[in-house]
Every structure is written in structure tokens, then in C-alpha cells.
C-alpha positions in Angstrom: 13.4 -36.5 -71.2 13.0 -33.2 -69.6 9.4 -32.4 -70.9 8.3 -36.0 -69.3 10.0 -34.8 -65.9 8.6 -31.4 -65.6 4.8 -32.2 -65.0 6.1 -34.7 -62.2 8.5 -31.5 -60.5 5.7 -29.2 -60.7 3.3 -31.4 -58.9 6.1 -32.2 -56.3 6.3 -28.2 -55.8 2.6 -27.7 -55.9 2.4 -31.1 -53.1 5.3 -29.3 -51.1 3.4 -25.7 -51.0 -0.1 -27.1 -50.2 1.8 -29.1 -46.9 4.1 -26.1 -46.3 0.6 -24.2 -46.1 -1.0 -26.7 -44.0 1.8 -26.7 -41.5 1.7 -23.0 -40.7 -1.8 -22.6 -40.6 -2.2 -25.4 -38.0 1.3 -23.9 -36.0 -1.3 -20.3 -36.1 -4.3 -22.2 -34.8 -2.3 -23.9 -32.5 -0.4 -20.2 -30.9 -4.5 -18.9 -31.2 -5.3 -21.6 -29.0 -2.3 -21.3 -26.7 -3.2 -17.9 -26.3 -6.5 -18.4 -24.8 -5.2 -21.3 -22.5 -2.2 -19.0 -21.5 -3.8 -15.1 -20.9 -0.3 -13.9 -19.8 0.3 -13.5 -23.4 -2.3 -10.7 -24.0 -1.8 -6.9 -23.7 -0.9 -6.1 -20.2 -2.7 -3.4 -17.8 -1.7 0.6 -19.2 0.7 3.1 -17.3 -2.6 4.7 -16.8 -4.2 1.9 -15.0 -0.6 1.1 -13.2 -1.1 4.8 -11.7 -4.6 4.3 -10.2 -3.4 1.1 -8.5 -0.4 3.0 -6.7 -3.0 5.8 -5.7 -5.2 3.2 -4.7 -2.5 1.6 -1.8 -1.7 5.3 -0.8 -5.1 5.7 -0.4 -5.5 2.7 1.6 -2.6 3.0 3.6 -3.5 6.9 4.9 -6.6 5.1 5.4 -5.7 2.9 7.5 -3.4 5.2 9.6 -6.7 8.1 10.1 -8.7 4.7 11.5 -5.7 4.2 14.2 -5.0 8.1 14.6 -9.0 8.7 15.1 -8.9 5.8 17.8 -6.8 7.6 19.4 -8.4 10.2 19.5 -11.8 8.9 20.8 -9.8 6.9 23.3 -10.9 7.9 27.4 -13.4 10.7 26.4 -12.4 11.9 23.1 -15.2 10.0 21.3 -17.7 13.1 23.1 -16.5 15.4 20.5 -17.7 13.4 17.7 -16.2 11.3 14.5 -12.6 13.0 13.8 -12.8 15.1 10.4 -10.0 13.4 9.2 -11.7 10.0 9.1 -14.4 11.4 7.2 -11.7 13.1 4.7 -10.0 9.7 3.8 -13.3 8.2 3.8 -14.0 10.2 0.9 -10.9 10.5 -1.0 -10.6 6.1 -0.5 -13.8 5.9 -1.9 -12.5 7.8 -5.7 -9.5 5.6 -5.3 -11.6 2.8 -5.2 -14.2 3.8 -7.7 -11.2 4.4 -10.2 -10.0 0.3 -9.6 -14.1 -0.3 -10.9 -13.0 0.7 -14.4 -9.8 -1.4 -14.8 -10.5 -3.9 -17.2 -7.0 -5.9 -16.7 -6.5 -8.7 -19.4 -3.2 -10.4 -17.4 -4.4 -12.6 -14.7 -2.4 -11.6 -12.3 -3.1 -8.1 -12.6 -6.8 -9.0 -13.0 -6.6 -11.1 -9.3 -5.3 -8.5 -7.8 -7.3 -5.6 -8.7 -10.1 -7.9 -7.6 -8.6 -8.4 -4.5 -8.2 -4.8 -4.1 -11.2 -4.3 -4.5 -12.5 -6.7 -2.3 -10.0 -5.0 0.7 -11.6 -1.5 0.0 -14.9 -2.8 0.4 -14.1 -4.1 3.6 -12.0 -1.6 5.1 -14.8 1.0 4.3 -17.2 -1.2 6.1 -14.7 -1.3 9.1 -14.5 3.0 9.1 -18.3 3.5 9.0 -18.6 0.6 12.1 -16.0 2.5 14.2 -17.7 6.3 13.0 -20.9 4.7 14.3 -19.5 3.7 17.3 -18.1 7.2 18.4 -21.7 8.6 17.5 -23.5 5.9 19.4 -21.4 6.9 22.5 -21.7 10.9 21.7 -25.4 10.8 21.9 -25.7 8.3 25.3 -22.8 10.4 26.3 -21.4 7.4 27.5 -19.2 4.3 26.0 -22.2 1.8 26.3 -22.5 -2.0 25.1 -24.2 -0.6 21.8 -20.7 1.7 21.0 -18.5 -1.0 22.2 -20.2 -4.3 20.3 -19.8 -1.5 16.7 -16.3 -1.3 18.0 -15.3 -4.9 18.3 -17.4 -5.4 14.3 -15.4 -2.6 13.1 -11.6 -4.0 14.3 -12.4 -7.5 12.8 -13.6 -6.0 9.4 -10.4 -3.8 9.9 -8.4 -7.4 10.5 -9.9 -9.0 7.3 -9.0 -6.1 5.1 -5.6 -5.8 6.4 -5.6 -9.3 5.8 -6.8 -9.2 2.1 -4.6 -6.6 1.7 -1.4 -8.1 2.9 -1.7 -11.7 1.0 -2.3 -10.1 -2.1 0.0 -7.3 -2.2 2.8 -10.2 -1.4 2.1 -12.3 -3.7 1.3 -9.7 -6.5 4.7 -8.4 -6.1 6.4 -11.4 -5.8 5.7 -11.9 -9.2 5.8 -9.0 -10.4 8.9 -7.2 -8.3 9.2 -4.4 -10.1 6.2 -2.7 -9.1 7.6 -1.9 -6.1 9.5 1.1 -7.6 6.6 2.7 -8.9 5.3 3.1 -5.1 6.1 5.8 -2.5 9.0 5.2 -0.7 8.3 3.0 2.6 4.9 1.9 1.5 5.6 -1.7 1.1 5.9 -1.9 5.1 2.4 -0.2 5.3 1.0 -2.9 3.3 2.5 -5.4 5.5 4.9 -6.6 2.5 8.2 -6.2 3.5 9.7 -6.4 7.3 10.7 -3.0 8.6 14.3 -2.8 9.5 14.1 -1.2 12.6 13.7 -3.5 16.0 11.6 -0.5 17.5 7.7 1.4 17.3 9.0 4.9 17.3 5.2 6.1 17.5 4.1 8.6 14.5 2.0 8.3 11.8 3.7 9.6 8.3 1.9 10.2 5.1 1.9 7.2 2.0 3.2 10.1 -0.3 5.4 11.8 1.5 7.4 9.4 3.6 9.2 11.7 5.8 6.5 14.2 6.4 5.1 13.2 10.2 1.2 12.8 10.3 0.4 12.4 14.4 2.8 11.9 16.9 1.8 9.4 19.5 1.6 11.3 23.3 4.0 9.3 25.2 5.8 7.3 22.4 9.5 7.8 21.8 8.7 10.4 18.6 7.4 12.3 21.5 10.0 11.9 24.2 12.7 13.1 21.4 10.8 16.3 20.6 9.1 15.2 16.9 5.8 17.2 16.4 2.8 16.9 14.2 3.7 18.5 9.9 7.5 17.8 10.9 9.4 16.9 7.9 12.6 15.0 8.9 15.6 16.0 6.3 18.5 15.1 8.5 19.8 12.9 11.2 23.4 12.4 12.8 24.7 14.2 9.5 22.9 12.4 6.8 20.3 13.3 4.5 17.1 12.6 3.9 15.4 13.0 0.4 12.6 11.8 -1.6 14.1 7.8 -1.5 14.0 7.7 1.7 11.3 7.1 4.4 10.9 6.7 8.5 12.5 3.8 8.8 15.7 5.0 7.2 15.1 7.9 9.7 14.5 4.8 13.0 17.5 2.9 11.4 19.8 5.8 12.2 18.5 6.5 15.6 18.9 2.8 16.1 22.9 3.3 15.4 22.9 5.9 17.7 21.0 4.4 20.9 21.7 6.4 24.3 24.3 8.8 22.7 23.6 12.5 21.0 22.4 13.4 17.8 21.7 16.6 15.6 18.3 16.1 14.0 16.9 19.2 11.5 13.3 18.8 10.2 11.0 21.4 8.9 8.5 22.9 10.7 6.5 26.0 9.7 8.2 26.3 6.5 11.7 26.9 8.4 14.7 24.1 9.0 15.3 23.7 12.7 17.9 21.7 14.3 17.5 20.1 18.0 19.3 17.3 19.7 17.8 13.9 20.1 19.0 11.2 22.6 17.6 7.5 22.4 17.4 5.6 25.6 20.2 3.2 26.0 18.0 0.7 25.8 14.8 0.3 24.0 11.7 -0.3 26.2 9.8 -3.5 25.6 6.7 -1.6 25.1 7.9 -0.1 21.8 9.6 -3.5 20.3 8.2 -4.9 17.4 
């Protein structure tokens, strides 16, 4: 009896293997193809690529601020003295940041949409900085702000728009999904890019720089930086008794004054390599002017 049974149990077995067989080779086809419908599951973009992104938004965010800082400068008769070096110098450095972004090949789609996006926001805010440079040299050589100066002007602010634009949509909804970027950038930078809402209710007036937060750029004549004796290459390091470090960032700084409106307060910065320490008094009330 057994001889007659054992053909019939090794066919069973050999039946069983062949549809075992079948089943995982159609459950690997079927991943395969779920794979390519679903690109989230392929290798995402290197720590080396993650690094040229960040340098990227610093780039574009100093960028940004040398556009506003040179139109200030040009503002009344400044533009006679010509394009402001340092538009020229971000310019430049922008453009590397920029050329890096070319080479990212990112396989995740939502890296790869925003990269392209990126890319599309550099393109335009370089097109808005060579509009306003041609401006300023348009009015340096008639020696006067004439219709040809102003009409590069008002091109220049609406590419400016559009970039800033680009730039904002994307960077939210990038991060939105993937929220943890936003500790691999400088501290702060997330309000330069429009992402988050600044915490202060005020426009102290200063321009700092991407990478180093507290370090102060340009301070606005006449804005409340000014009034409270802030200078240009001031690095803030402590207000009212608290310190300042690499976390933090000028709003932290515009928070504490904000705590502290119309009374005294010890503020030390450096400036020329040396700590000094001066008292700063915010008005009572902020002026409407400087309100966000």
C-alpha cells in the first residue's frame, strides 16, 4: 500500500512547489511593478546632495537681502556711484549654488519637484538682479533716473515677486512633507524663505547673514536697529541677561526686546573682535511703520 501511495505524494509535493513558485514570482513582479507606479520607494537623494540644497537657500536668501540692501543704496542718488559690489559678489557665488542643484539627479519625487522648482526660482531671481544692475547703470550713464532705468526697475521687482513666489510655495510644501529638513538649515532661515511666521509683531530693520544668524549684515538708517545703537558686522551674543548661541537667530534677539518694550536693557554684541555692552530702550509703543 505504501509503494502505490508514494508516486501520488510526490506529485502532490512536486504540484505544491511548482504553485508555491508561481505565487512568489508573481508577488516579485507585482512589488517590481509597484515600484515603478510608486518612486517613493527608490533610493533617496545623498547627504551630499542634501548639503548643496541647504547651500543653495543660503545662497538664495543672502541673495535676496544684497537685492534689498543694494536698493537701498541706489535709493535718491546712490545709483550715480554704480551697481553695489556686493550685488555682483552674491551674483556670483548664487550662480555655483545654482550650478551645483544642475547635477542632482533626485530619484524621490518630491525631492526631484523641488530641486526643479529651485531651479526654476534661481533662474528667475538672477534675471531679476541683472534687471535692477541694468537699471542703476542705465541711470549712471544719463546721470539721471530716467523712464529707461525706471521701466528695468519695475521688470526687475516683478521677476523678484515671481521668484519669491516660486520660492515660497515650494519650500512649504517640500517641508511639509518632509519636516525634518528644517534642522539641517541655518537657524532662522525658514522665515527668509517665507516658510514659517516670524514671532516678532515688529521690522526691527537689519539685514543678518543665512549662515550666521546673529551676525548683522546692513542696518537700515532710521529703523529701530538704528535708533538702539546696532551697527553694520555686530554680532548679538546677549540681551536682558540671556544668551545667544549658534540656535538661535534675530528673531529670538526681536522676541526679547519685544518683552522688554519702553524699559532698559543690557545688550553685548561683538564688534571689532571685542564684546561690548550698551543699553537699549524700545519705544513704549511700536510705531506702525515698523509692524509687520
Amino acid at each position: 500500500m505504501s509503494k502505490g501511495l508514494f508516486p501520488k505524494t510526490r506529485i502532490l509535493l512536486l504540484i505544491f512547489m511548482v504553485f508555491m513558485w508561481a505565487f512568489f514570482s508573481a508577488a516579485a513582479l507585482g512589488a517590481e511593478q509597484e515600484n515603478i507606479k510608486n518612486p517613493n520607494t527608490k533610493t533617496p537623494i545623498s547627504e551630499e546632495n542634501i548639503a548643496s540644497v541647504v547651500e543653495f537657500l543660503c545662497d538664495y536668501v543672502d541673495l535676496d537681502s544684497a537685492y534689498d540692501i543694494s536698493g537701498r543704496l541706489a535709493n535718491g542718488n546712490g545709483y550715480l556711484q554704480g551697481v553695489p559690489q556686493l550685488l555682483y559678489d552674491q551674483m556670483a557665488k548664487f550662480q555655483l549654488s545654482a550650478g551645483r542643484l544642475q547635477s542632482i539627479e533626485a530619484q524621490d519625487p518630491h525631492w526631484a519637484s523641488f530641486v526643479k522648482s529651485c531651479m526654476e526660482g534661481a533662474k528667475t531671481i538672477l534675471t531679476a538682479s541683472d534687471l535692477f544692475a541694468k537699471a542703476i547703470l542705465t541711470g549712471q550713464q544719463a546721470q539721471t533716473w530716467n523712464a529707461t532705468a525706471q521701466d528695468l526697475c519695475k521688470k526687475s521687482s516683478s521677476y523678484l515677486n515671481l521668484s519669491s513666489q516660486i520660492m515660497q510655495s515650494a519650500s512649504k510644501a517640500f517641508m511639509e512633507i518632509n519636516p525634518s529638513f528644517k534642522n539641517r538649515l541655518p537657524s532662522g532661515l525658514t522665515y527668509g524663505l517665507g516658510v514659517d511666521k516670524r514671532p516678532s509683531i515688529f521690522r526691527i530693520g537689519l539685514y543678518n547673514y543665512s549662515r550666521e544668524p546673529l551676525r548683522i549684515w546692513y542696518v537700515i538708517p532710521g529703523s529701530l536697529a538704528s535708533t538702539i545703537g546696532l551697527k553694520n558686522d555686530d554680532i548679538i551674543v546677549k540681551a536682558a541677561g540671556r544668551n545667544f548661541g549658534p540656535q538661535n537667530n534675530i528673531e529670538d534677539f526681536k522676541v526679547v526686546l519685544q518683552e522688554y518694550l519702553g524699559l532698559p536693557i543690557p545688550v553685548t554684541v561683538i564688534r571689532g573682535g571685542k564684546e561690548v555692552t550698551f543699553e537699549v530702550k524700545m519705544p513704549k509703543t511700536i510705531p506702525k511703520e515698523f509692524l509687520y
